[in-house]
N, C-alpha and C positions, 0 to 999 in steps of 0.2 A: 306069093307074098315073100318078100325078104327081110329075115332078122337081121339085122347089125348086131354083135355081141361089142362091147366098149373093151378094148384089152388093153390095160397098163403096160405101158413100157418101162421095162424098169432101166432102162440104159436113156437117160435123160441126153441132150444135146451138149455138145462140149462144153464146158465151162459152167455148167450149170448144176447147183448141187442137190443131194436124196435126202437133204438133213436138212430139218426144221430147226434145227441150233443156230443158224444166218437169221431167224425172224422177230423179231424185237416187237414185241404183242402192241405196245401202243403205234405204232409205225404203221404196222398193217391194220390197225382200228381204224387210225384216221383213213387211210388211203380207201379200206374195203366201206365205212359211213361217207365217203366222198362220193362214192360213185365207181370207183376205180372197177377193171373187170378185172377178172384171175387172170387171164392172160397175160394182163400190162402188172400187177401185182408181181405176179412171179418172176416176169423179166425184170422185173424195179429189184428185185432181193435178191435173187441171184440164184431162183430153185427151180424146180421141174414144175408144172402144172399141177402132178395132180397130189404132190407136197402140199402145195397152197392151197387145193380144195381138201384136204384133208384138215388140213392145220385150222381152215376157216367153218366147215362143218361142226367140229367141235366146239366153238367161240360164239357164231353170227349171231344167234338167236340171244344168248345174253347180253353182245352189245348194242341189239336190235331195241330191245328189251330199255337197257339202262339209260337209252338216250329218252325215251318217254318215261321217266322217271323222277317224281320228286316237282321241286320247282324251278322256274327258267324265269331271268329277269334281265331287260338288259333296258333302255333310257326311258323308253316310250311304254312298256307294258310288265305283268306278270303272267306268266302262264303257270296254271297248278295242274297237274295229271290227276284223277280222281278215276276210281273202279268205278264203271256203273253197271248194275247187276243187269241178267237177262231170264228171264221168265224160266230157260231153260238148265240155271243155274251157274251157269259159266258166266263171264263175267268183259267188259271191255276199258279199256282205259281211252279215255277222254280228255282234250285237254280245255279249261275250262279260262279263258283268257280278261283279263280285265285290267282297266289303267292302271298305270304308276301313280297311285294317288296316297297321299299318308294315312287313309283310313285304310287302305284294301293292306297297305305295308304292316300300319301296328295290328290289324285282325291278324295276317300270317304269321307276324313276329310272336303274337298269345297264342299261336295256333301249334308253333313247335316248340 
């Protein structure tokens, strides 16, 4: 059996920088909730690999987070996120979707 060990290069490809101070946190929000992969990330900003996996490990899971959050409306519908408990005490978020109708509007508008 062979281990791979993953070893950091710290001498990134020319042109390319070890500072997270190139990264402009909404820039990489949008591109990393696009889809975008680290690879194409990192070449898009101008840093090493595994800058952007750094920079993104600390971040993903709260902008993961904040996009199921709250409420979403745009012509046709309303979406509201709601907790819903689980037997085992933890808990799931749910999104709970219904027309753009003036009743579903003023119940949300009493709602916050």
């Amino acid at each position: 059996m062979t281990v791979k060990l993953h070893v950091r290069n710290p001498v990134p490809p020319a042109g390319l920088s070890t500072s997270p101070a190139l990264l402009k946190e909404p820039s990489v929000r949008a591109g990393y909730l696009s889809g975008m992969s680290i690879p194409r990330l990192a070449l898009a900003f101008g840093v090493a690999e595994y800058v952007m996996q750094d920079y993104l490990a600390e971040r993903r899971c709260g902008w993961s987070a904040a996009a199921h959050r709250g409420i979403h409306e745009d012509g046709r519908r309303t979406v509201v996120f709601t907790k819903a408990s689980r037997e085992t005490g933890g808990y799931d978020i749910r999104p709970i979707s219904v027309p753009r109708i003036t009743m579903h509007v003023k119940a949300l508008e009493a709602r916050v």
